[in-house]
N, C-alpha and C positions, 0 to 999 in steps of 0.2 A: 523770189519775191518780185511779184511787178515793180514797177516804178511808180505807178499812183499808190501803192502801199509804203513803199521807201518815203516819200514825200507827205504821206498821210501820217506815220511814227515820226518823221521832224517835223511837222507840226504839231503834232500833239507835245513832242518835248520839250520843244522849243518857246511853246505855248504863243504862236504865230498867228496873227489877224488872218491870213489867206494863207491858199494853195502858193499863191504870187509869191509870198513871201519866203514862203520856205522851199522855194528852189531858188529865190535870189539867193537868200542863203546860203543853200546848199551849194550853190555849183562855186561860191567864191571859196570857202572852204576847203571842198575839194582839189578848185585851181590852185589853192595855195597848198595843200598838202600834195599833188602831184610835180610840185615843184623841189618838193624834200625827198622824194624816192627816186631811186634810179630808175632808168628807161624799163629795165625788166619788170622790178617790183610794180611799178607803174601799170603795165601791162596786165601782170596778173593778178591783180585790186580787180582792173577797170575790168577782166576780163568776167568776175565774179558780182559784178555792182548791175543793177537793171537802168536799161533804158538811157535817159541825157546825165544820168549819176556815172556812167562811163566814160562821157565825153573827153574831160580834163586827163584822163587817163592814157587812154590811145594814141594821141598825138604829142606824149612826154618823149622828148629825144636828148640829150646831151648829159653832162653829169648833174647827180642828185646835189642840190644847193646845200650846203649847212648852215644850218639856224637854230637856234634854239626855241623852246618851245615859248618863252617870252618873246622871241622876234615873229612866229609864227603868228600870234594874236595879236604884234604887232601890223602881222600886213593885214590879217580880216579886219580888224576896225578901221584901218587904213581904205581898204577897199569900201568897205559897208559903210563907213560912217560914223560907226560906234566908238561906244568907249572899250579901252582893253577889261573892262568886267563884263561888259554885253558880249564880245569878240569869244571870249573865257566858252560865256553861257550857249550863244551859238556853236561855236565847237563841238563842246559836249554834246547838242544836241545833234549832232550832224553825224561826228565820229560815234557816238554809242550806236547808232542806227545801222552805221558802216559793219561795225563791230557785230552786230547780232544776223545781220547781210551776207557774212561770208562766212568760211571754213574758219575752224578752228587756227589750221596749219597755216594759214592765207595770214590771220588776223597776226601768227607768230612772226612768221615771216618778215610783216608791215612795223612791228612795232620790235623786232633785231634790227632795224634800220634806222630806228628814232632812238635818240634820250630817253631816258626811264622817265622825264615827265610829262611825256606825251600821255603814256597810258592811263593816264588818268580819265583824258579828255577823252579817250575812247570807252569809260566805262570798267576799265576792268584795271585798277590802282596797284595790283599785285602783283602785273605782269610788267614786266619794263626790258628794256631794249639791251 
């Protein structure tokens, strides 16, 4: 997947005024969920994700934070502004996209390392960590 298509599907899910928006979005998202995976996992997301959707990825070094998936959407609204229901909404629309982005195995991988309520936020409610 390009990267003007990654960012074309979170706008469209996100239901986003601009392009602008949906890589603000996108990339705090990201930076925050590259902050819950380890250096490896990290690595091999970013290594599968097109284009500046990699960015947050690459440069994850030290160990994976723990948070929970309420503290998670507590830092995007924190970052973005939002309230933790718009943070919720953004998410979702950020990680489904992540989710249909990469491998199967990758997406397993990603979400053996979260809470079982992350996987919501990525789209797929059945799969959990």
């Amino acid at each position: 997947m390009r990267y003007d298509k990654f960012l074309a599907d979170v706008r469209e899910r996100g239901e986003y005024v601009d392009r602008d928006e949906a890589e603000r979005i996108t990339t705090t998202v990201l930076g925050v969920l590259a902050q819950r995976l380890s250096p490896g996992e990290a690595h091999d997301l970013g290594a599968q994700l097109p284009g500046a959707a990699a960015t947050p990825f690459e440069a994850r070094s030290g160990a994976a934070e723990q948070f929970s998936v309420r503290e998670f959407l507590e830092r995007v609204a924190e970052e973005t502004g939002a309230t933790d229901m718009t943070a919720e909404w953004d998410a979702s629309a950020v990680l489904s996209t992540v989710a249909d982005s990469v491998t199967g195995g990758e997406l397993n991988d990603v979400l053996g390392q979260l809470p079982s309520g992350y996987a919501v936020l990525f789209g797929r409610p059945g799969l959990s960590g």
